[in-house]
N, C-alpha and C positions, 0 to 999 in steps of 0.2 A: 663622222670624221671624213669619211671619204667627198661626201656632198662639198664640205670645208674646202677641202683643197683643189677637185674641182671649181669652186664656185672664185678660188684662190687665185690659179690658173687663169680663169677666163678673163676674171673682169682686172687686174692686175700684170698680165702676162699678153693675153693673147689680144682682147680689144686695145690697151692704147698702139701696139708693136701696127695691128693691121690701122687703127688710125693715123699712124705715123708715116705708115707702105703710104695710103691713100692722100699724105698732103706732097710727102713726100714726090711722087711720080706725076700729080698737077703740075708741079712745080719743073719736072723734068730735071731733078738733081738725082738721080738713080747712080751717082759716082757713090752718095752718099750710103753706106751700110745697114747695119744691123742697131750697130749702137745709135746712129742717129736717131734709126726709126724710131725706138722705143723710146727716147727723149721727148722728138717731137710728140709722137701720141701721149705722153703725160702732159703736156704742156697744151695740145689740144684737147684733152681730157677738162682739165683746169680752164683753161677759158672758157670753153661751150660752158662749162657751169655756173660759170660766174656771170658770164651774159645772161643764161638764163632764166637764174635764181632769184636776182637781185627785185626786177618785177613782183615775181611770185610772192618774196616775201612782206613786201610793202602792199601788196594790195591781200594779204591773209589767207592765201592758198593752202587749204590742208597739206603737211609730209609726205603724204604717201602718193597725192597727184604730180608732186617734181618729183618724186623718186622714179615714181612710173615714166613721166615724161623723158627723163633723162638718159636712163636705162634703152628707152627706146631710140632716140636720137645716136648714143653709144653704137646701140646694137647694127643699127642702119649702116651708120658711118662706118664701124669694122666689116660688115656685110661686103657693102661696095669695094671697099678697099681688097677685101678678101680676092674677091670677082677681076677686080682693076688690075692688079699685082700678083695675083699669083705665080706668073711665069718668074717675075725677080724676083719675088720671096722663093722660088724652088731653088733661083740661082745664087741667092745670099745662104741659102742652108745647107746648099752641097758645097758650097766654096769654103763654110765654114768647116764642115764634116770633115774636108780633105785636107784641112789645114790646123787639124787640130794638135796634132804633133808636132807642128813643125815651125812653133814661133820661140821669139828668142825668149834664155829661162827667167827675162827679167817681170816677162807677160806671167808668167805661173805662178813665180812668188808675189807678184803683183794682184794678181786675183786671189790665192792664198789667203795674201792678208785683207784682202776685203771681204770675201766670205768669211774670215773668222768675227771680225770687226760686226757682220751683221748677223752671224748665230747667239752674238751674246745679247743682242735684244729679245729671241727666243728665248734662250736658257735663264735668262734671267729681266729681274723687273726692274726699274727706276719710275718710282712717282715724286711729282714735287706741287706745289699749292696751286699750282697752273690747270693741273687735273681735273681738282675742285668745278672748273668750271665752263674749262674744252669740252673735257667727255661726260660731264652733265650735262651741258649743254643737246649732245649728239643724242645722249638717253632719253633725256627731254622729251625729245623731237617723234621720239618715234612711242615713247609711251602715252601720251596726249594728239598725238597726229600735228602736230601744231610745228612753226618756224618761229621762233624767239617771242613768242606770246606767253611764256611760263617762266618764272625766275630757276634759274635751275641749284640754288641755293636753299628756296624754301618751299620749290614749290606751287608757290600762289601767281596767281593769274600779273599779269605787269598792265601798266596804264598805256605804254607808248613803246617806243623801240629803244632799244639802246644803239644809234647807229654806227658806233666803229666794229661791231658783230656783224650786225644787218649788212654791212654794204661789203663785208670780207670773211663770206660765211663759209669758212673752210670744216668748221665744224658739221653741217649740212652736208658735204661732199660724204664725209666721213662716216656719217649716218645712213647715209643713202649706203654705203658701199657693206658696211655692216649687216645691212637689212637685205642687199641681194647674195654676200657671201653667208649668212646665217651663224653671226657668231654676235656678242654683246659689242657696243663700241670700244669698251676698253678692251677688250680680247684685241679686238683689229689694231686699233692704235699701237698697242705693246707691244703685238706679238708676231700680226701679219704685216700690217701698212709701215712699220716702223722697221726691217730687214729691207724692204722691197726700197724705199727712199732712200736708206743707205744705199745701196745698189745703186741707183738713179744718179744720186749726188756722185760716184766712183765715173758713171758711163759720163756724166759730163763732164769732170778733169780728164777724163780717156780723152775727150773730143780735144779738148783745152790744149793736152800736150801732144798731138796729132799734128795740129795746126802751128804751136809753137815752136814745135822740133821738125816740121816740115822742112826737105832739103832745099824747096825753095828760099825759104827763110834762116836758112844754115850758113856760115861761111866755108869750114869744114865738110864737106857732102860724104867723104867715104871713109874719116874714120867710124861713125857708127851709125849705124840703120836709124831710121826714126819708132820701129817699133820698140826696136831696146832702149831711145832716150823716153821713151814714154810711159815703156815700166818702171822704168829706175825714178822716173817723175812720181808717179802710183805712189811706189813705195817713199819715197822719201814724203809726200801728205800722209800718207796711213803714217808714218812716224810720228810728225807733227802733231795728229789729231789726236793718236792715242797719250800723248805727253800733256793734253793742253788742258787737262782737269785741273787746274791751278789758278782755274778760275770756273766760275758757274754762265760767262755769257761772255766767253768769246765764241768763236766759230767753230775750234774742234771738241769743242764741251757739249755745245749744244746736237751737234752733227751724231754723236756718240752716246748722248743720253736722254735728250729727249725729241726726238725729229719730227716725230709725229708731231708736234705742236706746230700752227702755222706759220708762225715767227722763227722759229726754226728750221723750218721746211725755205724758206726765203731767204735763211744764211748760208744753205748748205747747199741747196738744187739752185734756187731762181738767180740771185745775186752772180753767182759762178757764172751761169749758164750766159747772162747778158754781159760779164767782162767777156768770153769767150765768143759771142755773137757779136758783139758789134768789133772787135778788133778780127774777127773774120771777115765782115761786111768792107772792114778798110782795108784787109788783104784780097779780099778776091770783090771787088765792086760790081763784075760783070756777071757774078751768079746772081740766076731767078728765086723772085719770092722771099729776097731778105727783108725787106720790108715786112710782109704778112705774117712770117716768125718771130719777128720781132715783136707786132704787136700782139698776136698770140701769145706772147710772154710777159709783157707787161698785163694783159689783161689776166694772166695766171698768179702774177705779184699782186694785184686787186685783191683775187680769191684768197690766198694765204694768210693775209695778215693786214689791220690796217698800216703801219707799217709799211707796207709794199706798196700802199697808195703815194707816199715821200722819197722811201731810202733811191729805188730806181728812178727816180728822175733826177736824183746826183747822180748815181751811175752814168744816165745817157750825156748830163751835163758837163761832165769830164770828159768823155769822151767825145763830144762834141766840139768841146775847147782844144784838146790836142787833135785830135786830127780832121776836124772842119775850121776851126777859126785859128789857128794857129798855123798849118800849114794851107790855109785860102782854099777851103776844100767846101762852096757852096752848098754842092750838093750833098755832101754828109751831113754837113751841117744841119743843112734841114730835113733829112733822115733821122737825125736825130729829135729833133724838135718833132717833128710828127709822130716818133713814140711813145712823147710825154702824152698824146692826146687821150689814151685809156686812164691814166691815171688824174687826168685833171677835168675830164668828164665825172669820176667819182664823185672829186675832190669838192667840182661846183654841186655834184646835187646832194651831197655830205653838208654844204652850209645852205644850199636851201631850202633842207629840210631840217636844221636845226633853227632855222628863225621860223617857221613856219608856229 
């Protein structure tokens, strides 16, 4: 148990937080916090894998040589960053420390109910037919050493690839992460991976209404602080989301029952995180490295789901239309258009390797 939650800790906690430190302070945005960080290093988490992987798995690389490879790559990357950032991280943890009592009470109930919202995927389980074939897949993987070479329904060996798996092998991620934390893949998915992405999806509406409620963007500046329109924001999603079982695939259904699934991980993290990047990108233009976040996160919507090779490229194309071609904003414009490029590099070798 104890190995558990270290192994919990590390590769969930402490490597993407110090991958995050380390894209973070390249970029010279060290305004940017805690919650950032830990954002970003998911989201560099997710792309390093999916650039990765996707090689590995078309040319038949045993599981446990990208488990190994990736692990290492990880371990590097929070290394450096450990080394690069630790003066700010001592300075992000004691500013924390000293400020722990002293934010407004909407921050408390705010986290309240998001830690309750992510104990009840501990305390309890939700399966649905989806299972059948994510977390077989992940089991697969690691009882045969093999990447989608195994039908994870019977068994038997497959003739060819099934490419909307192959090309957004989040399942793979999940494997890998099971095999370094020492628990089965449905243990991780339900119990570990499935709290922690709640959390994730909360720290990026935290980011969402930071920026929203920002007194720049206020016309009102001093009837209320912006950390208490941000909790009051918290709480009024965690409302929403826990209300939204009234159906099985909208966004607070999926966010709260089953997230660990990739497609859901894409309605609830990815999706959020690029409304909330690109209408940052058009509020603050002059900050570094929004570009290379951005396709850091598209290439994390590759990984999740195939899915996430489509839905964000409406995302940027809205956004592209209001505020590049609607207000004559060239340069966003093709800021945006340059983010579609991870998803349409898939997209093309998705179809030629289906005629193949």
């Amino acid at each position: 148990m104890g190995k558990i939650v270290i192994g919990t800790l590390l590769w969930l906690g402490i490597v993407p937080f110090l991958m995050g430190a380390l894209l973070l302070s390249f970029l010279k945005r060290e305004e940017d916090g805690a919650v950032q960080c830990m954002v970003t290093g998911y989201l560099e988490m997710f792309a390093v894998c999916q650039i990765l992987i996707v090689p590995l798995i078309l040319t038949e690389v045993p599981f446990h040589v990208f488990s190994q490879m990736l692990a290492v790559v990880y371990l590097i990357m929070a290394a450096v960053g450990l080394i690069r950032t630790r003066k700010w991280i001592w300075k992000m943890m004691t500013e924390m420390a000293r400020g722990l009592l002293h934010h407004s009470w909407t921050i408390y109930m705010a986290g309240g109910a998001v830690l309750v919202q992510a104990y009840y995927y501990i305390q309890y389980m939700v399966t649905n037919l989806d299972d059948a074939y994510y977390v077989a897949v992940a089991t697969t993987a690691i009882q045969t050493d093999t990447m989608y070479r195994y039908s994870p329904y019977t068994g038997r060996a497959v003739t060819g690839f099934n490419l909307r798996y192959c090309l957004s092998p989040f399942s793979m991620f999940q494997a890998a992460l099971s095999r370094w934390i020492g628990v089965h893949p449905s243990t991780l998915d339900h119990t570990i991976l499935a709290p922690m992405l709640v959390i994730l999806a909360y720290l990026v509406y935290w980011s969402m209404g930071k920026l929203l409620f920002a007194k720049e963007n206020r016309q009102n500046k001093e009837k209320d602080s912006t950390e208490k329109l941000t909790g009051l924001f918290i709480l009024f999603l965690s409302i929403v989301h826990v209300t939204s079982y009234y159906c099985i695939r909208n966004q607070g259904s999926v966010l709260l029952v089953r997230i660990w699934q990739g497609k859901a991980t894409l309605a609830s993290v990815l999706i959020p995180f690029l409304f909330y990047h690109c209408y940052r990108m058009k509020c603050r233009p002059q900050e570094k490295g929004n570009m290379l976040i951005l396709l850091t996160a598209m290439f994390s919507c590759c990984l999740v789901s195939s899915m996430g090779i489509a839905l964000p490229v409406v995302m940027l194309g809205i956004f592209a239309l209001l505020f590049g071609l609607f207000q004559k904003n060239s340069r966003y414009f093709g800021k945006m258009l340059a983010g579609c490029l991870p998803c349409a590099l898939y997209g093309i070798l998705y179809i030629v390797l289906k005629s193949v």
